[in-house]
Every structure is written in C-alpha cells, then in structure tokens.
PyMOL Python script that loads the backbone (N, CA, C, O; Angstrom):
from pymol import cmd

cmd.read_pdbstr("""\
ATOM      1  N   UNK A   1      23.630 216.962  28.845  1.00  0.00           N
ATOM      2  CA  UNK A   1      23.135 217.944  27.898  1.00  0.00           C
ATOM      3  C   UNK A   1      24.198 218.296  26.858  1.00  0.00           C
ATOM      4  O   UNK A   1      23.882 218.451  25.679  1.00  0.00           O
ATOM      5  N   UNK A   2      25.514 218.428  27.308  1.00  0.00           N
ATOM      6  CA  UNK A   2      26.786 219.043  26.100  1.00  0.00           C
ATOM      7  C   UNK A   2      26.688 217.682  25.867  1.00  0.00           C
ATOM      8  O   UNK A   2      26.737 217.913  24.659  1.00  0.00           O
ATOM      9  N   UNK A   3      26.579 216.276  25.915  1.00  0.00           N
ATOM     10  CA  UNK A   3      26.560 215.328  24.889  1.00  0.00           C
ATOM     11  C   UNK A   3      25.742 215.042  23.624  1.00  0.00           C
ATOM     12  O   UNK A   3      26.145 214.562  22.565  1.00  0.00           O
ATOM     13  N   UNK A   4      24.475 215.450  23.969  1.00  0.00           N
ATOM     14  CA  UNK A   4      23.656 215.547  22.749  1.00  0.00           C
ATOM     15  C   UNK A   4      23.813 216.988  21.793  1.00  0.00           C
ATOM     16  O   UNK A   4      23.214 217.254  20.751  1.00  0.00           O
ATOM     17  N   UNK A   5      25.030 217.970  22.672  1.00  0.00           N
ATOM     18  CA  UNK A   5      24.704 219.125  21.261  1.00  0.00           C
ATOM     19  C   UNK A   5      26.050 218.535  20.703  1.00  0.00           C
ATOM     20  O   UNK A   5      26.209 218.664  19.489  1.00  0.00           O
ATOM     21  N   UNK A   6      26.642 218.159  21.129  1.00  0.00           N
ATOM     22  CA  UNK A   6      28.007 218.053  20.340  1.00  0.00           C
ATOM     23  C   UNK A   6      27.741 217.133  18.841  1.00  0.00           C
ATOM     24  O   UNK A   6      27.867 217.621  17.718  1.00  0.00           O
ATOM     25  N   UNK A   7      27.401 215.895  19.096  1.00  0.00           N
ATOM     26  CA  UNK A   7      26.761 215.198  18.081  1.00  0.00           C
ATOM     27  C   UNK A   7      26.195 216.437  17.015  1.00  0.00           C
ATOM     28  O   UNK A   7      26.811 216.845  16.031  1.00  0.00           O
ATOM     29  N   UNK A   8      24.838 216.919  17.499  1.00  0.00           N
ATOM     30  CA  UNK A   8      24.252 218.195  16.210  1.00  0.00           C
ATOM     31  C   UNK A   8      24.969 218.987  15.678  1.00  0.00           C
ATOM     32  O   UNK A   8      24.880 219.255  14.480  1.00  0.00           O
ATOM     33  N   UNK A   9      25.933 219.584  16.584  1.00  0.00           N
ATOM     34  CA  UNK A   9      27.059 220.707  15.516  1.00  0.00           C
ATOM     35  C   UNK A   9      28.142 219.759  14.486  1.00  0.00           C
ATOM     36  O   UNK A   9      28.602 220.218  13.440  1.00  0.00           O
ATOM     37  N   UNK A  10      28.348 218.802  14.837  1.00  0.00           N
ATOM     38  CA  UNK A  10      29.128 217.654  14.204  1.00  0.00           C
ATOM     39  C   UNK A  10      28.068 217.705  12.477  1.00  0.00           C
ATOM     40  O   UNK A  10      28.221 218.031  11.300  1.00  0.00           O
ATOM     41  N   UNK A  11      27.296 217.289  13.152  1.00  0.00           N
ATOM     42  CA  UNK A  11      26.422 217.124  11.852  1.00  0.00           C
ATOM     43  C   UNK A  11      26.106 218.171  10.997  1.00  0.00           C
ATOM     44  O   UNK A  11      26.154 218.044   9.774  1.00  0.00           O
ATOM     45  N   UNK A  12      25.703 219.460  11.702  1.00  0.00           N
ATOM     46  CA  UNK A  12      25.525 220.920  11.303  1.00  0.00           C
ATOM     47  C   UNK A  12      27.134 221.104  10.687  1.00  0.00           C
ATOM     48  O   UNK A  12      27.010 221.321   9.481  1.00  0.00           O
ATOM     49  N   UNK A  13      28.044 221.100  10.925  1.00  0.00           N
ATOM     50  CA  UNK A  13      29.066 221.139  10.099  1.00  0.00           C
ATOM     51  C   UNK A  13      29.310 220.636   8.644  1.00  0.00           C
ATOM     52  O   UNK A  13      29.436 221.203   7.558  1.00  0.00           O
ATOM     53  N   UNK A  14      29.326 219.236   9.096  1.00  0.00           N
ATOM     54  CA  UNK A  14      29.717 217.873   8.109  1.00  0.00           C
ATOM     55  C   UNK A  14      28.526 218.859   6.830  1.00  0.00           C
ATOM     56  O   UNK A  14      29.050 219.155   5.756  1.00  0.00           O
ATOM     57  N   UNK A  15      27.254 219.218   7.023  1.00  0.00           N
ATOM     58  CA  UNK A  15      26.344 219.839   6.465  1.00  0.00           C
ATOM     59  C   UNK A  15      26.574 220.815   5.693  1.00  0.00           C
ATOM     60  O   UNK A  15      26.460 220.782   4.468  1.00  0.00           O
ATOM     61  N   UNK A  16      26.952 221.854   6.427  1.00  0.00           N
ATOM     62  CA  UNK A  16      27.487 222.688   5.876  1.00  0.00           C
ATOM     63  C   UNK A  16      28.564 222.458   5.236  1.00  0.00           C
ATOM     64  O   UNK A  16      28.757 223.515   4.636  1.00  0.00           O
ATOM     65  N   UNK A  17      29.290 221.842   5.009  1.00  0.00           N
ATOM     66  CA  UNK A  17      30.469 221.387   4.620  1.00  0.00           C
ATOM     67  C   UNK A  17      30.487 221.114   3.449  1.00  0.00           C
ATOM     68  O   UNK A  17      31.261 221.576   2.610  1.00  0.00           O
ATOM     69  N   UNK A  18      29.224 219.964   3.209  1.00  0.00           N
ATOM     70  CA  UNK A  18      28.758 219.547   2.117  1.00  0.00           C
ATOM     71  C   UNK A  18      28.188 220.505   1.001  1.00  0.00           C
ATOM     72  O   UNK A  18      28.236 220.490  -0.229  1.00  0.00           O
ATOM     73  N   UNK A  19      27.528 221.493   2.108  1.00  0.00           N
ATOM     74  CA  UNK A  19      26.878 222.404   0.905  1.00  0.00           C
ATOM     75  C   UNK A  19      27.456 223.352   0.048  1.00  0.00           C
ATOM     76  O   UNK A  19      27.155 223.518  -1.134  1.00  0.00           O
ATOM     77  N   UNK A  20      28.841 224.366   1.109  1.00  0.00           N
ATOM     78  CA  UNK A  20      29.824 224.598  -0.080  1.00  0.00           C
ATOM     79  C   UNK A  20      30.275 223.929  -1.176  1.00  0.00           C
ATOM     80  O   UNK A  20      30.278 224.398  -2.314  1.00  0.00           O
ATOM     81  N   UNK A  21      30.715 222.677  -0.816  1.00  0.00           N
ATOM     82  CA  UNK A  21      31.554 221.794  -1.822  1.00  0.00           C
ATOM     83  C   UNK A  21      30.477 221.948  -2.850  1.00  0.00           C
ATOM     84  O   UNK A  21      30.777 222.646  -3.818  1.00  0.00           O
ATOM     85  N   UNK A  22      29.257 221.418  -2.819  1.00  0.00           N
ATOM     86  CA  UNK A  22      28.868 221.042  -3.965  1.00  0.00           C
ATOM     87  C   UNK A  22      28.409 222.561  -5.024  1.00  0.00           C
ATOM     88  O   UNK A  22      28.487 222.573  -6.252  1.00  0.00           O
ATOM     89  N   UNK A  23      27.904 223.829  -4.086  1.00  0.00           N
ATOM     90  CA  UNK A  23      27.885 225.214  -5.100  1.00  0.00           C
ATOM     91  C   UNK A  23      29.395 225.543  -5.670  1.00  0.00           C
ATOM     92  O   UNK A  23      29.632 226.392  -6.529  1.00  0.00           O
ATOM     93  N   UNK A  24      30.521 224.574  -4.923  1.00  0.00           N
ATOM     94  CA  UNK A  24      31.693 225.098  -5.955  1.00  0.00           C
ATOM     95  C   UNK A  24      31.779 224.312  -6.884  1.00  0.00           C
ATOM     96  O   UNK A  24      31.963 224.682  -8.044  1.00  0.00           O
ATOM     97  N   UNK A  25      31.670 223.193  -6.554  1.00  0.00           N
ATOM     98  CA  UNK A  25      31.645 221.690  -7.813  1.00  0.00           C
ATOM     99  C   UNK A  25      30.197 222.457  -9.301  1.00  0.00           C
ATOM    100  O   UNK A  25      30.036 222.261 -10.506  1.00  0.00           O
ATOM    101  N   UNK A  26      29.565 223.226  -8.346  1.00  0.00           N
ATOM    102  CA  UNK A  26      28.282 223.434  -9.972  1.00  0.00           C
ATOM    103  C   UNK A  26      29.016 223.777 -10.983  1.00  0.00           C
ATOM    104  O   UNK A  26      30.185 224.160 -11.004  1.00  0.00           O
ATOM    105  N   UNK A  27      28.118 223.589 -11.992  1.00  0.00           N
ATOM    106  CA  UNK A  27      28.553 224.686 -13.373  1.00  0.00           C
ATOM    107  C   UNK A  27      27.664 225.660 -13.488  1.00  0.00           C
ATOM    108  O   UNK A  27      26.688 226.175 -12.943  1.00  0.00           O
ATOM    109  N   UNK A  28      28.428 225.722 -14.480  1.00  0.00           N
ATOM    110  CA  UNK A  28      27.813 227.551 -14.924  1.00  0.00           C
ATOM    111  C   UNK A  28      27.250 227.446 -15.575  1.00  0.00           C
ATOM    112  O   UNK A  28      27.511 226.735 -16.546  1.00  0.00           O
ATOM    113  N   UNK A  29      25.504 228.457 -15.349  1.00  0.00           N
ATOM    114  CA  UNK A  29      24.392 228.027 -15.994  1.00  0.00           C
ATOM    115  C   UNK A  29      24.435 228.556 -17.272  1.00  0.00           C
ATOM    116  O   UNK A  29      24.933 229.649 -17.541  1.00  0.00           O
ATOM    117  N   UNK A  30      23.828 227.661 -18.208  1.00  0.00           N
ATOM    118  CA  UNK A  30      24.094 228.207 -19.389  1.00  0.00           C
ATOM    119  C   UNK A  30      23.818 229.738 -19.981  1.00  0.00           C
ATOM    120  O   UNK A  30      23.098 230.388 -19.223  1.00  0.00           O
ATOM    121  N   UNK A  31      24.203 230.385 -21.071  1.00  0.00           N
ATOM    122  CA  UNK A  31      23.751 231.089 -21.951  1.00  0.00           C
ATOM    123  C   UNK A  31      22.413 231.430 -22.098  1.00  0.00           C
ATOM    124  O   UNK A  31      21.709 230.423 -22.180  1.00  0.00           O
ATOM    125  N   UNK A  32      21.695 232.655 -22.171  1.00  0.00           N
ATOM    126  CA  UNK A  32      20.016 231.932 -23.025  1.00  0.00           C
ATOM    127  C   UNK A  32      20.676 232.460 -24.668  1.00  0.00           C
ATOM    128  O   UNK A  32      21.698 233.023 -25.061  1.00  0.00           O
ATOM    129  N   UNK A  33      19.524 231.946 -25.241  1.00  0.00           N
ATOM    130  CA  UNK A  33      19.876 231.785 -26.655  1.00  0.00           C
ATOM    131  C   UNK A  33      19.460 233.450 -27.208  1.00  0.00           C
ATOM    132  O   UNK A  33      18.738 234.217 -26.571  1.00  0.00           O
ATOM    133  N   UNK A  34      19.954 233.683 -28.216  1.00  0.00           N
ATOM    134  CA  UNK A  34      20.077 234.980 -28.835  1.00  0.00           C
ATOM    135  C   UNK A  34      18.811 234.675 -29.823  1.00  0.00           C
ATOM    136  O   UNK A  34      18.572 233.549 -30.259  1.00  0.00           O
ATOM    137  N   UNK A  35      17.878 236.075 -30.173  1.00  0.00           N
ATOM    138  CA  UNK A  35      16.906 236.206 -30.914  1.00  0.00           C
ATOM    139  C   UNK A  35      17.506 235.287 -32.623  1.00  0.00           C
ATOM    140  O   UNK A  35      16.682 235.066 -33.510  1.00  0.00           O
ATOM    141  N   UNK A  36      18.392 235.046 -32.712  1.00  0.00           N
ATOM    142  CA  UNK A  36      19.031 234.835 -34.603  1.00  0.00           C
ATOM    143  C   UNK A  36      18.586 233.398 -33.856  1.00  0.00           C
ATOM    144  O   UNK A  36      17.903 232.642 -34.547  1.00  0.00           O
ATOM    145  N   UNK A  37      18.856 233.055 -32.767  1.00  0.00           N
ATOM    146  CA  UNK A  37      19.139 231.695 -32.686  1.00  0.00           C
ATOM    147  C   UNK A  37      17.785 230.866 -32.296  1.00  0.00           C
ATOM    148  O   UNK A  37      17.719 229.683 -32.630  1.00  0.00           O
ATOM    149  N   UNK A  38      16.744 231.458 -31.616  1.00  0.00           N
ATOM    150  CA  UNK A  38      15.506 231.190 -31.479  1.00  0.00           C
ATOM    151  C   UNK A  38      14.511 231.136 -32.740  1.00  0.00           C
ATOM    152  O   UNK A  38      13.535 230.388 -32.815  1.00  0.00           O
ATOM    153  N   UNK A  39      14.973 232.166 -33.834  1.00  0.00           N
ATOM    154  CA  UNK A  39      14.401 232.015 -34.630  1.00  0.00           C
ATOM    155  C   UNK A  39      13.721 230.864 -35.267  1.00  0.00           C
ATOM    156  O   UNK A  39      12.571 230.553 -35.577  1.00  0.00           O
ATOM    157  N   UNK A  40      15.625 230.062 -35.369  1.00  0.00           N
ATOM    158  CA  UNK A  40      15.256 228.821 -36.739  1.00  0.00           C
ATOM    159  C   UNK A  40      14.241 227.321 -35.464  1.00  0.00           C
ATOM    160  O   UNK A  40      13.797 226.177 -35.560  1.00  0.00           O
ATOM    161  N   UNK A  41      14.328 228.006 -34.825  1.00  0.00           N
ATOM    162  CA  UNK A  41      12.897 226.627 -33.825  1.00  0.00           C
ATOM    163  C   UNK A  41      11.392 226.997 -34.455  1.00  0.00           C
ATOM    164  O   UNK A  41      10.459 226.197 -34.386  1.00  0.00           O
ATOM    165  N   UNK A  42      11.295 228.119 -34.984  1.00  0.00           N
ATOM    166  CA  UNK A  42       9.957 227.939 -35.537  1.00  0.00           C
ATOM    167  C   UNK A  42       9.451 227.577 -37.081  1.00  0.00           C
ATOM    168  O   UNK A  42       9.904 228.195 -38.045  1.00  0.00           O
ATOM    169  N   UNK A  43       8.838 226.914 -37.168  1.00  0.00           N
ATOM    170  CA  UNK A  43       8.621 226.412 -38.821  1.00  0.00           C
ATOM    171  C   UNK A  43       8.511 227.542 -39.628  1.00  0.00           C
ATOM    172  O   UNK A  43       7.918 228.526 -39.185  1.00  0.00           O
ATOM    173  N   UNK A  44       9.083 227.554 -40.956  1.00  0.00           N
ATOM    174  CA  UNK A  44       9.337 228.435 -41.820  1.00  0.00           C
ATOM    175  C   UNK A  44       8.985 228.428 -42.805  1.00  0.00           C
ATOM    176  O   UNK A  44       8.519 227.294 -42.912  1.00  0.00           O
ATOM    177  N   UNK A  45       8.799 229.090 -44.036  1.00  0.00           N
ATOM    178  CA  UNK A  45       8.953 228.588 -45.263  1.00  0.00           C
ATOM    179  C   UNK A  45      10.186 229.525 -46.114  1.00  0.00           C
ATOM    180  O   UNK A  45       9.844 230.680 -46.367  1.00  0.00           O
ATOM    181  N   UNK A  46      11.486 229.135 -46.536  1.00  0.00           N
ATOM    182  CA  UNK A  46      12.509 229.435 -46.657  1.00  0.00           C
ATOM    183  C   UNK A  46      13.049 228.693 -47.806  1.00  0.00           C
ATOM    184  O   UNK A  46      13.317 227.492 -47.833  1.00  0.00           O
ATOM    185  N   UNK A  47      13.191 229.659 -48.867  1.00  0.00           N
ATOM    186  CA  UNK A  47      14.535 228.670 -49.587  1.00  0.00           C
ATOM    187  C   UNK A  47      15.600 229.117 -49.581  1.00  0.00           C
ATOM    188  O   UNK A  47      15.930 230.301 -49.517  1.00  0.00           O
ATOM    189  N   UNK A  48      16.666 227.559 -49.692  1.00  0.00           N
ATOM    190  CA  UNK A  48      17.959 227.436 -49.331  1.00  0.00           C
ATOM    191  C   UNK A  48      18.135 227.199 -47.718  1.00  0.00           C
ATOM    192  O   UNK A  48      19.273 226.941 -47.324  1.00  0.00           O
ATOM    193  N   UNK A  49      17.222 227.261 -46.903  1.00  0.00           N
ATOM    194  CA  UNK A  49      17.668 226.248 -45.806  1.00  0.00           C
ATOM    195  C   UNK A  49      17.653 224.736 -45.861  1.00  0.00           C
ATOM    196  O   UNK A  49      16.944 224.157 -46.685  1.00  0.00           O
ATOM    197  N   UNK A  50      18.429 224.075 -44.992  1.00  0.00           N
ATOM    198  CA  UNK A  50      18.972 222.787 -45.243  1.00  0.00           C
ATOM    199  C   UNK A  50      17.759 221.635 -44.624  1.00  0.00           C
ATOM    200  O   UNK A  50      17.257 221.671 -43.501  1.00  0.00           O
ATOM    201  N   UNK A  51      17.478 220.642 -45.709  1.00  0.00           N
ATOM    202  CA  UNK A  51      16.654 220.017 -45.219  1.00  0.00           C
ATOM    203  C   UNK A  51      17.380 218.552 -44.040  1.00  0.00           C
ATOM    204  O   UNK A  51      18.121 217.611 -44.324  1.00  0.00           O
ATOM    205  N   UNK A  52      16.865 218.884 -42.983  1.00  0.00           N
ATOM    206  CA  UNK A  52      17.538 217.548 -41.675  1.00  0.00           C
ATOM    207  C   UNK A  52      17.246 216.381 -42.212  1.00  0.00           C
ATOM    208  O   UNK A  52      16.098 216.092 -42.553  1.00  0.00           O
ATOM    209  N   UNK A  53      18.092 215.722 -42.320  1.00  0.00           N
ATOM    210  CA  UNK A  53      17.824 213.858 -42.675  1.00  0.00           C
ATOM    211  C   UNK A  53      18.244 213.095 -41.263  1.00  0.00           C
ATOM    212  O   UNK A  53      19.362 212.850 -40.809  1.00  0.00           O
ATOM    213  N   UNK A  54      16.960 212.823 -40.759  1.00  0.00           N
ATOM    214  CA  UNK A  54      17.494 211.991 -39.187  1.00  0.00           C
ATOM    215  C   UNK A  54      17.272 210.546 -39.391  1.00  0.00           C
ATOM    216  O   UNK A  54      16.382 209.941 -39.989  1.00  0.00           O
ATOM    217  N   UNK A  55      18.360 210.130 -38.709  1.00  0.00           N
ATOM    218  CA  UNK A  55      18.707 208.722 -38.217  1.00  0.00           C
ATOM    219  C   UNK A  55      18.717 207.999 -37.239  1.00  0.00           C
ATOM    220  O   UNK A  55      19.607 207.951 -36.390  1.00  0.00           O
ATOM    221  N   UNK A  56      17.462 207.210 -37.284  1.00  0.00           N
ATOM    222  CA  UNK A  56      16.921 207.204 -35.297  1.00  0.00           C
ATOM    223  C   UNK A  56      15.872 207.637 -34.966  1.00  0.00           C
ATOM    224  O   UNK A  56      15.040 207.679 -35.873  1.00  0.00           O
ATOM    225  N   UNK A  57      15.392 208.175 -33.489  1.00  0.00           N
ATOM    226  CA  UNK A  57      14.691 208.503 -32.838  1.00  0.00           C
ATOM    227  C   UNK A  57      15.111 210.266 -32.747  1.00  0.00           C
ATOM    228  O   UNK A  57      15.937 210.680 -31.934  1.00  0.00           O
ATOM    229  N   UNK A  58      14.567 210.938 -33.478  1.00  0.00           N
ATOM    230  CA  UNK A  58      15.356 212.112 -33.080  1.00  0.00           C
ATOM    231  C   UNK A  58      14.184 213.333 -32.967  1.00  0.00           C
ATOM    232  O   UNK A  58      13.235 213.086 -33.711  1.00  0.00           O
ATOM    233  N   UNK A  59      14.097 214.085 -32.511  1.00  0.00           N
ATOM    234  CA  UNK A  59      13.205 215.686 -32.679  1.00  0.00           C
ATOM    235  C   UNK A  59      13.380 216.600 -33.176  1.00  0.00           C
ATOM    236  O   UNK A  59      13.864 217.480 -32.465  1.00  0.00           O
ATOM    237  N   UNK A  60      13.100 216.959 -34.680  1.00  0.00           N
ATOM    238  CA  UNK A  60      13.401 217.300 -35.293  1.00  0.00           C
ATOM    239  C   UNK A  60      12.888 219.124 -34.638  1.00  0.00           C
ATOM    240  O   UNK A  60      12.461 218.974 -33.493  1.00  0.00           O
ATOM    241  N   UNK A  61      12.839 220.632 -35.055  1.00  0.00           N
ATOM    242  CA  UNK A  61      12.982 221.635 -34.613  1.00  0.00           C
ATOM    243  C   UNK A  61      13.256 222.523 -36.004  1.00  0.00           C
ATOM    244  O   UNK A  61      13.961 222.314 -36.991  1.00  0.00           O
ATOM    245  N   UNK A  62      12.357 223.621 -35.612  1.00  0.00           N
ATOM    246  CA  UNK A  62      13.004 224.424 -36.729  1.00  0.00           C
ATOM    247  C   UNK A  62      12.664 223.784 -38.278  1.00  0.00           C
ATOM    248  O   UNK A  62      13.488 223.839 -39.190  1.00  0.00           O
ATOM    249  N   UNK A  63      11.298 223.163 -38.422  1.00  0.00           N
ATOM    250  CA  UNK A  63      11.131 222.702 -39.765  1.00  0.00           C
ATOM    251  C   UNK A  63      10.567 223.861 -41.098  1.00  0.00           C
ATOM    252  O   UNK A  63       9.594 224.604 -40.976  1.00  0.00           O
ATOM    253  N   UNK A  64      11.369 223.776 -42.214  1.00  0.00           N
ATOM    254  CA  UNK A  64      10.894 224.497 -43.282  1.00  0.00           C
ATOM    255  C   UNK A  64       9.767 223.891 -43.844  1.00  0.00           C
ATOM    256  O   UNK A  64       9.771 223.176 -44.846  1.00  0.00           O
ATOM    257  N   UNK A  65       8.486 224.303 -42.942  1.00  0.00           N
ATOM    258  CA  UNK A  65       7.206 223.705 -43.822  1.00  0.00           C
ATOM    259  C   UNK A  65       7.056 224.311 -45.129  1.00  0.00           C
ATOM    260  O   UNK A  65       7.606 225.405 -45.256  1.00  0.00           O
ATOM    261  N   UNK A  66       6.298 223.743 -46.345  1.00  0.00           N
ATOM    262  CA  UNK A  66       5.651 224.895 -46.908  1.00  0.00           C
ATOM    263  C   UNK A  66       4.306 224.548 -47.382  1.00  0.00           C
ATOM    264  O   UNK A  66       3.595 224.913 -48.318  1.00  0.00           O
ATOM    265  N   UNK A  67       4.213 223.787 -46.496  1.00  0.00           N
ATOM    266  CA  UNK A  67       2.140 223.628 -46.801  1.00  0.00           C
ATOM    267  C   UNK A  67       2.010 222.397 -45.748  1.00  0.00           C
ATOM    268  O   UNK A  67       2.563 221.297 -45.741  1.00  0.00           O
ATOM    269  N   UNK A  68       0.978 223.048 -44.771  1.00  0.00           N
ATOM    270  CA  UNK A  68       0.740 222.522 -44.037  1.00  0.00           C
ATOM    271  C   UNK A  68      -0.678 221.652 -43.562  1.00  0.00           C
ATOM    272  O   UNK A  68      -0.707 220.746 -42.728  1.00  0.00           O
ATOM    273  N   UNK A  69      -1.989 222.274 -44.446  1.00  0.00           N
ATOM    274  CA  UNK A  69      -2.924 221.966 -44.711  1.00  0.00           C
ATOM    275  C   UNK A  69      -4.097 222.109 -43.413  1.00  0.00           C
ATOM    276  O   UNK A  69      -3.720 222.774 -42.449  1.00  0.00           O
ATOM    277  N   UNK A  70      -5.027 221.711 -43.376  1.00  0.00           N
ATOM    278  CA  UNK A  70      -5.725 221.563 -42.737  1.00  0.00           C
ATOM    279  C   UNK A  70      -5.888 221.562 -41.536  1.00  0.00           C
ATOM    280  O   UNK A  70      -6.445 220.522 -41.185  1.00  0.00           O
ATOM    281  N   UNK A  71      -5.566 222.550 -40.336  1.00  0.00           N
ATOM    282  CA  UNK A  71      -5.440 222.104 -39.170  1.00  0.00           C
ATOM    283  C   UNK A  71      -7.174 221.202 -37.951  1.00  0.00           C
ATOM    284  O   UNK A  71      -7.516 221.395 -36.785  1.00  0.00           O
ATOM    285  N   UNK A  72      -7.784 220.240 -39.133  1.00  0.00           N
ATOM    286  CA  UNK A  72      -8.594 219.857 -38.115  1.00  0.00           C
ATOM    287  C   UNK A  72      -8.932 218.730 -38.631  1.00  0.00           C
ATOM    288  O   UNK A  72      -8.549 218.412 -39.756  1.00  0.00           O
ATOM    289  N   UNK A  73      -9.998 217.658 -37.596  1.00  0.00           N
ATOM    290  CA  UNK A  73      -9.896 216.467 -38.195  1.00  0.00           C
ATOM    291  C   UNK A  73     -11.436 216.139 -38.585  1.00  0.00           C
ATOM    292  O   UNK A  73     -12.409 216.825 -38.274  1.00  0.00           O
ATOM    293  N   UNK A  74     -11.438 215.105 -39.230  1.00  0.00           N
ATOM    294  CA  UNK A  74     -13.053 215.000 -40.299  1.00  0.00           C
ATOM    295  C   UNK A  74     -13.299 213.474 -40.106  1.00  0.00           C
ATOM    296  O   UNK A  74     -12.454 212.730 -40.603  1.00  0.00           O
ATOM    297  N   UNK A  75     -14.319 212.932 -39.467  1.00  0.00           N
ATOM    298  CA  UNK A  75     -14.868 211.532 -39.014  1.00  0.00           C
ATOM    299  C   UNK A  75     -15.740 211.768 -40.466  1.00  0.00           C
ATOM    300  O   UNK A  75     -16.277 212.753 -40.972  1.00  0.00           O
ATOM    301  N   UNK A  76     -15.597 210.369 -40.853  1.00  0.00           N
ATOM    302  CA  UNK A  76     -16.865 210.054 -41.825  1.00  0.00           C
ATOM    303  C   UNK A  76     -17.173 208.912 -41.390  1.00  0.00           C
ATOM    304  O   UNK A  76     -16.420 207.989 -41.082  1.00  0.00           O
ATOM    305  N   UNK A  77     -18.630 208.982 -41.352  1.00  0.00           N
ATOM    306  CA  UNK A  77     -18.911 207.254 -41.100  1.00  0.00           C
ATOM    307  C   UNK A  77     -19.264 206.507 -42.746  1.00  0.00           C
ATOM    308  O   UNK A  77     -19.630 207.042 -43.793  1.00  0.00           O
ATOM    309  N   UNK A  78     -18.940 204.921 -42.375  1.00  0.00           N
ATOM    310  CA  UNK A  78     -18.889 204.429 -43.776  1.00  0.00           C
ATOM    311  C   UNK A  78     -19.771 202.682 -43.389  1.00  0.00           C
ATOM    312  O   UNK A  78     -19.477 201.765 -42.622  1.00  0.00           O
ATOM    313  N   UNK A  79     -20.578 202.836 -44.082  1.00  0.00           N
ATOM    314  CA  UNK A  79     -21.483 201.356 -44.486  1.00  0.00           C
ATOM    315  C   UNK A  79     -20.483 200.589 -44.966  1.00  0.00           C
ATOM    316  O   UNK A  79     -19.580 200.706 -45.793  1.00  0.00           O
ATOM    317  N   UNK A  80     -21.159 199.232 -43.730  1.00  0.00           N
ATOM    318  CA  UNK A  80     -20.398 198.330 -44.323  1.00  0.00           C
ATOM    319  C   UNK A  80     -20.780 197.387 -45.067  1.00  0.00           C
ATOM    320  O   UNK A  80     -19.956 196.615 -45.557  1.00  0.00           O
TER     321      UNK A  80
END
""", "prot")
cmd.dss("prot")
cmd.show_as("cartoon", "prot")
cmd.util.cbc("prot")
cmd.orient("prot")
C-alpha cells in the first residue's frame, strides 16, 4: 500500500511544482485601453487625421469615413 502512494505524492509534487513555476514565469496582463484611446477604433469623419496607407494584408481600424452610402443590397434581374 505505501508503494503505490509514494509514486502519487511524487507526482502531486513534480505538479505542483510545475504550477508555481509557470504563474511566476506569466506576464503581466495588460493595461485596458483609456477612453482617448478607444475612441480612434471607431469610424469618424475628421479633418486632419492621418490617412493609413497599408502594405500587405493588414486591418485597418479607426477609419475616417466620410460617406458611407447605402447600408443595403439591391438584386436586379437582367434579360439576357
């Protein structure tokens, strides 16, 4: 019987062991973002903000629309 617990506390250790290490190894969760800074994520219409020129695959955020048009879509059928 003390042969099979010895093995489990071995392991229950090594376990625990592990689990400190790695909450000291974390980082520190970030910041949340400040109201000035949430702002510019929503589309705007603004002059003198800077227009983004992306290169790539990128997501752009925070766009200065200023006409956005139509939000719906229109099927026409057409003879051929």
């Amino acid at each position: 019987m003390a042969f099979q617990l010895i093995p489990f506390l071995i392991q229950l250790a090594i376990g625990f062991a592990l689990q400190v290490i790695g909450y000291l190894l974390m980082g520190k969760p970030r910041a949340e973002k400040s109201d000035a800074a949430t702002d510019l994520e929503n589309p705007t219409a603004e002059a003198g903000r800077p227009i983004p020129v992306p290169f790539g695959e990128v997501e752009i955020t925070g766009l200065n629309i200023i006409y956005y048009g139509e939000k719906g879509t229109h099927s026409y059928k057409v003879k051929s």
